[in-house]
C-alpha positions in Angstrom: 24.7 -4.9 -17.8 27.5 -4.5 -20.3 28.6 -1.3 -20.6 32.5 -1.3 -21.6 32.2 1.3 -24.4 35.3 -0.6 -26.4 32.7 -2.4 -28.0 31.5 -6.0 -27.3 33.3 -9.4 -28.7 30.8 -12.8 -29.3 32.9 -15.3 -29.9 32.4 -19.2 -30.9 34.7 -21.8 -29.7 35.5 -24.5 -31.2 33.7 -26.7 -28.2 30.2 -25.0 -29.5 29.7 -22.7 -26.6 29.0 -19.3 -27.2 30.8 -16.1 -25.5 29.9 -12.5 -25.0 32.7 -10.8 -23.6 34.0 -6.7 -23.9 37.0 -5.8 -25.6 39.5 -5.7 -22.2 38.2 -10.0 -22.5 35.6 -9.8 -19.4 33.4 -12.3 -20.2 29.7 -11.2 -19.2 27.9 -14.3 -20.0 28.2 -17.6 -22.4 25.4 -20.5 -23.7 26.4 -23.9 -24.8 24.6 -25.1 -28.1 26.2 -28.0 -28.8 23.1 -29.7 -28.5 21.9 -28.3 -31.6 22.9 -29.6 -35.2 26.3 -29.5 -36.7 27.8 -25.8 -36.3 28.7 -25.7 -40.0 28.0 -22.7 -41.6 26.5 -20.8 -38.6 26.0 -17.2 -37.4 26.0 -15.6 -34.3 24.1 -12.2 -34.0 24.0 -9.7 -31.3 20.7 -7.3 -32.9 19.9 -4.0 -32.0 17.7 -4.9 -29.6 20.0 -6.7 -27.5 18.7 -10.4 -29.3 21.8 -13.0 -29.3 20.6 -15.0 -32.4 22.2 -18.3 -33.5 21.5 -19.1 -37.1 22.3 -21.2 -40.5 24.3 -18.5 -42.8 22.7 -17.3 -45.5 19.0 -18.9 -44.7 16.3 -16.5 -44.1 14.1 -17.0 -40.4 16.0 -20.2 -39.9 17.2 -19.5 -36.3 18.3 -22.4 -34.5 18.4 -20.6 -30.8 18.1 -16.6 -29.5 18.8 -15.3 -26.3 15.5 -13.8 -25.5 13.8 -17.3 -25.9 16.0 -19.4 -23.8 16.6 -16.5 -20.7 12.8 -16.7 -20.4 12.3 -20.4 -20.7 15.9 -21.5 -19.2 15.9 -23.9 -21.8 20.0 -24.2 -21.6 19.5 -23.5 -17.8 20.3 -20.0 -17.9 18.7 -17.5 -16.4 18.2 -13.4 -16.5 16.9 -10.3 -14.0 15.6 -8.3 -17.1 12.6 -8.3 -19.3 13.4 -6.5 -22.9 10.8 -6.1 -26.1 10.7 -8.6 -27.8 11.2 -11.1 -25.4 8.5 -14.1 -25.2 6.8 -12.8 -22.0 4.6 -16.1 -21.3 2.4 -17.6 -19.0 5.8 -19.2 -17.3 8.5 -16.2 -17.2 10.8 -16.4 -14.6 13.1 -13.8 -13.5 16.7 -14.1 -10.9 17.9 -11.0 -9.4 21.9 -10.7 -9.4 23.9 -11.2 -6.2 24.4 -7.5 -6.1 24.8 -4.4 -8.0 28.4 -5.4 -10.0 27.6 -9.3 -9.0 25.6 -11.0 -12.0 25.4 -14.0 -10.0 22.2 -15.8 -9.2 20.7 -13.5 -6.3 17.9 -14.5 -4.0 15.0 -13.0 -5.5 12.8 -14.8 -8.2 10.1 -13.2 -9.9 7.8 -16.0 -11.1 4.7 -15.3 -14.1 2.2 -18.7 -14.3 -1.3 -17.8 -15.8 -2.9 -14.7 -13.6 -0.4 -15.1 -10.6 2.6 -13.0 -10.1 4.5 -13.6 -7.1 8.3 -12.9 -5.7 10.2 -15.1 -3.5 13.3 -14.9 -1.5 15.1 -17.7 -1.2 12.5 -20.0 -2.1 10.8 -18.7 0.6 7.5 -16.6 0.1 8.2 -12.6 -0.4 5.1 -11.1 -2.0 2.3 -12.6 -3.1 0.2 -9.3 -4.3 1.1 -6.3 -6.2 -0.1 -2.8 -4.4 -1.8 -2.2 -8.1 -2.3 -3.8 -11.4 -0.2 -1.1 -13.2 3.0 -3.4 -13.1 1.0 -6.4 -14.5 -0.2 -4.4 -17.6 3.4 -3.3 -18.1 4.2 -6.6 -18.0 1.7 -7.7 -20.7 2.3 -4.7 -22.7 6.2 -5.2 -22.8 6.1 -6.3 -26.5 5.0 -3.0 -27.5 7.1 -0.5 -25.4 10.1 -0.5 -26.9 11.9 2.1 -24.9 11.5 0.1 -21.7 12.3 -2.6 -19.5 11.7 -4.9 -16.4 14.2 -5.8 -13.6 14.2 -8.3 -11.0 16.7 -6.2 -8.6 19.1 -7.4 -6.6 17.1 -5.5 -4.1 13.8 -7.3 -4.0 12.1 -5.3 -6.4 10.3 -5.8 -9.7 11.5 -2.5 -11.2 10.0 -0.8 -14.5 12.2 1.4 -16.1 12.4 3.6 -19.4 14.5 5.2 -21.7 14.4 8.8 -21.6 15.4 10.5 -24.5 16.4 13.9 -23.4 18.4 12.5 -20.5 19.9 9.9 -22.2 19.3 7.8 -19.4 17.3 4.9 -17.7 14.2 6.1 -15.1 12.7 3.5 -12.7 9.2 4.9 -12.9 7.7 1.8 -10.7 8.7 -0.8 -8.8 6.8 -3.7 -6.8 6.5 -4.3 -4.0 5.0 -0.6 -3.6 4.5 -0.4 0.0 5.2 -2.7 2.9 1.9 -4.4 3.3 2.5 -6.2 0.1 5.1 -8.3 1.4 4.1 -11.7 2.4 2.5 -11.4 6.3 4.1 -8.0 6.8 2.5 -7.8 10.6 2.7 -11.6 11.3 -0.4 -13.5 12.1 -3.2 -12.2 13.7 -1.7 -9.1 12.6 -3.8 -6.3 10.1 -1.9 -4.1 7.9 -3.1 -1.1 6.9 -0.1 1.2 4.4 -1.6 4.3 5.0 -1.0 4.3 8.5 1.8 5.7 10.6 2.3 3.1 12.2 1.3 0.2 9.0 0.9 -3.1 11.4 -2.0 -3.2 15.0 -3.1 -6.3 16.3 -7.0 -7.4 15.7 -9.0 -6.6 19.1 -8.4 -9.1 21.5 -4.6 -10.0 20.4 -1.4 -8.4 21.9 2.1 -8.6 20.2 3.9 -11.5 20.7 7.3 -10.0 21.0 6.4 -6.2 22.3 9.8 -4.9 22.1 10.2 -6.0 18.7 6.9 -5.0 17.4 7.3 -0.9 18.8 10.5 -1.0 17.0 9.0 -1.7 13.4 9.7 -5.5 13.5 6.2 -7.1 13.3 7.2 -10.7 11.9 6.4 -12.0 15.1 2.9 -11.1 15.0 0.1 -11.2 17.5 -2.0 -13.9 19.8 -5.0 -13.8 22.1 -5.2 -15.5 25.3 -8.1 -17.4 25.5 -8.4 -20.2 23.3 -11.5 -22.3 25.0 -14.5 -23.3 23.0 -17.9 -22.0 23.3 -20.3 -19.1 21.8 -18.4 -16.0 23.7 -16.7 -15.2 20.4 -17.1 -12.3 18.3 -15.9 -11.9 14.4 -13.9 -9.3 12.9 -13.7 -8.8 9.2 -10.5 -8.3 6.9 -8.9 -9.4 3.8 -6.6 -12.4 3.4 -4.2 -11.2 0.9 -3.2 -14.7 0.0 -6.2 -16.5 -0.5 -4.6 -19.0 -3.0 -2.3 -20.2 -0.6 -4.9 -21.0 2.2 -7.7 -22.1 -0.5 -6.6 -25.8 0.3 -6.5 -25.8 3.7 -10.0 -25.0 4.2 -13.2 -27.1 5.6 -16.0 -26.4 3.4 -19.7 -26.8 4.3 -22.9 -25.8 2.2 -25.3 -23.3 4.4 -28.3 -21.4 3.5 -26.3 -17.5 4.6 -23.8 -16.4 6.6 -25.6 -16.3 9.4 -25.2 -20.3 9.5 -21.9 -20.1 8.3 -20.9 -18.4 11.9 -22.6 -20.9 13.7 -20.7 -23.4 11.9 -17.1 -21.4 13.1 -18.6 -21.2 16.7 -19.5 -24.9 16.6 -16.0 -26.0 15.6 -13.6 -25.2 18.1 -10.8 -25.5 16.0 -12.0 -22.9 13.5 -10.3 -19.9 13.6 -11.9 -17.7 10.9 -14.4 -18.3 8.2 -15.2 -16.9 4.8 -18.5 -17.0 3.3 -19.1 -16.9 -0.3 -22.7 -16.1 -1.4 -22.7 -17.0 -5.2 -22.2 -20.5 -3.8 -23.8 -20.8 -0.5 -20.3 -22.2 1.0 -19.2 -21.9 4.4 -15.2 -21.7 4.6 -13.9 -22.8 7.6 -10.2 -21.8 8.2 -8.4 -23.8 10.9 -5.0 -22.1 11.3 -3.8 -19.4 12.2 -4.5 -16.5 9.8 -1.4 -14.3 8.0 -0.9 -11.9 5.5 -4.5 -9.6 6.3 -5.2 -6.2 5.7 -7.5 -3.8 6.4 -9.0 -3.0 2.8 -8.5 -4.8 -0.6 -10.2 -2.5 -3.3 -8.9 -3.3 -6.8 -7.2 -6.4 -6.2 -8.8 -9.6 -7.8 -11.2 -11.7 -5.6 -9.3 -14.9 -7.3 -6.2 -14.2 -4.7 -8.2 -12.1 -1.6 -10.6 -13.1 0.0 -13.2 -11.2 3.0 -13.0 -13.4 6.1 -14.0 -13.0 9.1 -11.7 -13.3 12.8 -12.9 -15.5 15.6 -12.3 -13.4 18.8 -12.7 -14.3 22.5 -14.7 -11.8 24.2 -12.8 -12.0 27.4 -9.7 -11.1 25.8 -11.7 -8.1 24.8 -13.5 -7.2 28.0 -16.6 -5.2 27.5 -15.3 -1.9 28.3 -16.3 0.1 25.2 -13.3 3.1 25.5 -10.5 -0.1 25.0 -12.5 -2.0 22.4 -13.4 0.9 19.8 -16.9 1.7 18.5 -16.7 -0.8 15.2 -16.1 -3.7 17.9 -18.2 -2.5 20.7 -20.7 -2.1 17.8 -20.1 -5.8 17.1 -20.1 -7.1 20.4 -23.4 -5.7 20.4 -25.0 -7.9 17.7 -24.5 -10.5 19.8 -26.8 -9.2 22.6 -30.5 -8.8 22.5 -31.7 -5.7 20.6 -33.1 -3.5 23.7 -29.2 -3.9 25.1 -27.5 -3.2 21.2 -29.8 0.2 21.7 -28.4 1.0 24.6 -25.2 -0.2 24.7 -24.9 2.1 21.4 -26.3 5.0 22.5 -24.4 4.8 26.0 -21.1 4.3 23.8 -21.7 7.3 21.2 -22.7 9.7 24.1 -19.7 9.5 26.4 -17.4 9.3 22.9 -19.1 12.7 23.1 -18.5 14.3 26.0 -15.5 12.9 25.8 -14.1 14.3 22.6 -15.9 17.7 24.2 -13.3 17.3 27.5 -10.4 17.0 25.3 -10.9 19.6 23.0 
């Protein structure tokens, strides 16, 4: 951001490359547009909303090249962290963070925009894959007509929303993305469930243990969590969550047509390989997940169905065991449907009473 209140300099030279610089000669960023036709009689304007135009002199709309347009389409491979009004906001924006805070170096987080996905990476390297809510996507859209604001690609990692505030005559961040730490890409690692409103936001699916204890009870859970028994054969028992990332998994999936979800199960517990499955009713599918699964979490209202996905866990019932006190009552409850239904009876009633007495002892 230029904010040397001398007064800013856009210079021309003689080579055709264009110059914004302040008035102590700190140049703050430049273009080349030689490529376009012969420089003769050509403007350069800096508008008031921030718009570099190039332009023939004297002729109405005829811009040759603007700022706004080739930041967001690095058509003369530049590149920007900020959205502003006016700026062509497309299917295909990208935005690059700055090295750091006085650094307006290309940083390591890219904010990309194609059709309905919105993602940040790090490095080239997945970052986040969801938004928390949808309210930074409709800021995004509405840009064009909120002309007191704008939208940063920190240096930080996050998508920032910021507006002008008249009475302070200053900039407010009023939202940023990611908004909690379950939207980062696999936050709890594989095997892993995340769950933001938590104390503690990451716990292992029943059956799976850390894989690096020391690091997971300090608050680093990238290692995630694994089960021990990995045999084939119908001892298995299904736990559901979301998969965050749907999109990215979608093409590594074995699909089968079957009449409900009933069949689909069978087909997991057939496979031996299969280590979750996802069954979609409007098409009768079967989805048959064969690695490991990452980025879950324990509820998904309001995101779109397009990128998350309800699947459910294969789980080894040894690894469980089948006392009900270290299993919980939703997966006693489910190692129950797997018995006949005089035992689920009993089993349930036997569970719920001595939660009972128990909660009674404590109290």
């Amino acid at each position: 951001m230029l904010t040397n209140a001398g007064g800013v300099i856009i210079h021309c030279a003689p080579s055709s490359i264009i110059h914004v610089l302040d008035t102590t000669g700190k140049e703050y960023w430049s273009a080349d547009v030689s490529r376009l036709s012969c420089p003769c009689n050509r403007t350069v304007t800096l508008t008031n909303s921030g718009n570099l135009v190039y332009g023939d002199y004297g002729v109405l709309n005829n811009i040759l090249w603007e700022s706004f347009n080739a930041l967001i389409t690095d058509s003369f491979g530049t590149s920007t962290d900020t959205l502003l009004p006016g700026m062509d906001v497309n299917q295909d924006t990208t935005l690059t963070s700055w090295n750091g805070s006085d650094d307006p170096g290309e940083g390591s987080f890219t904010f990309y925009r194609y059709g309905d996905v919105n993602k940040i990476s790090k490095g080239g390297n997945k970052y986040c894959n969801h938004f928390s809510s949808d309210q930074m996507v409709a800021k995004l859209r509405n840009l064009s007509r909120d002309f007191t604001a704008r939208i940063v690609m920190d240096f930080s990692g996050k998508l920032e929303y910021w507006r002008w505030d008249v009475k302070g005559m200053n900039w407010s961040l009023l939202m940023a993305e990611p908004g909690n730490k379950c939207a980062l890409y696999n936050y709890c690692g594989n095997y892993g469930v995340c769950n933001p409103d938590n104390n503690l936001v990451c716990k292992c699916l029943p059956g799976f243990k850390p894989n690096a204890p020391e690091k997971w009870h300090s608050g680093d859970f990238s290692n995630g969590c694994a089960g021990n028994s990995m045999s084939c054969g119908e001892n298995y028992m299904f736990f559901p969550v979301y998969a965050m990332s749907w999109d990215d998994i979608n093409s590594n999936l074995k699909r089968v047509p079957v009449k409900d979800e009933s069949a689909c199960k069978m087909e997991c517990i057939k496979s031996c390989d299969c280590r979750s499955y996802s069954y979609d009713n409007d098409t009768n599918t079967c989805n048959i997940l064969t690695q490991d699964p990452v980025d879950l979490q324990e509820y998904a209202e309001g995101y779109d169905s397009l990128f998350v996905h309800s699947i459910s866990v294969r789980v080894a019932i040894s690894d469980i065991g089948t006392n009900p006190f270290h299993m919980g009552l939703h997966a006693f409850t489910e190692f129950l449907k797997l018995q006949p239904p005089a035992a689920f009876q009993q089993g349930f009633d036997c569970f719920t009473s001595n939660t009972f007495h128990l909660l009674l002892h404590h109290s």
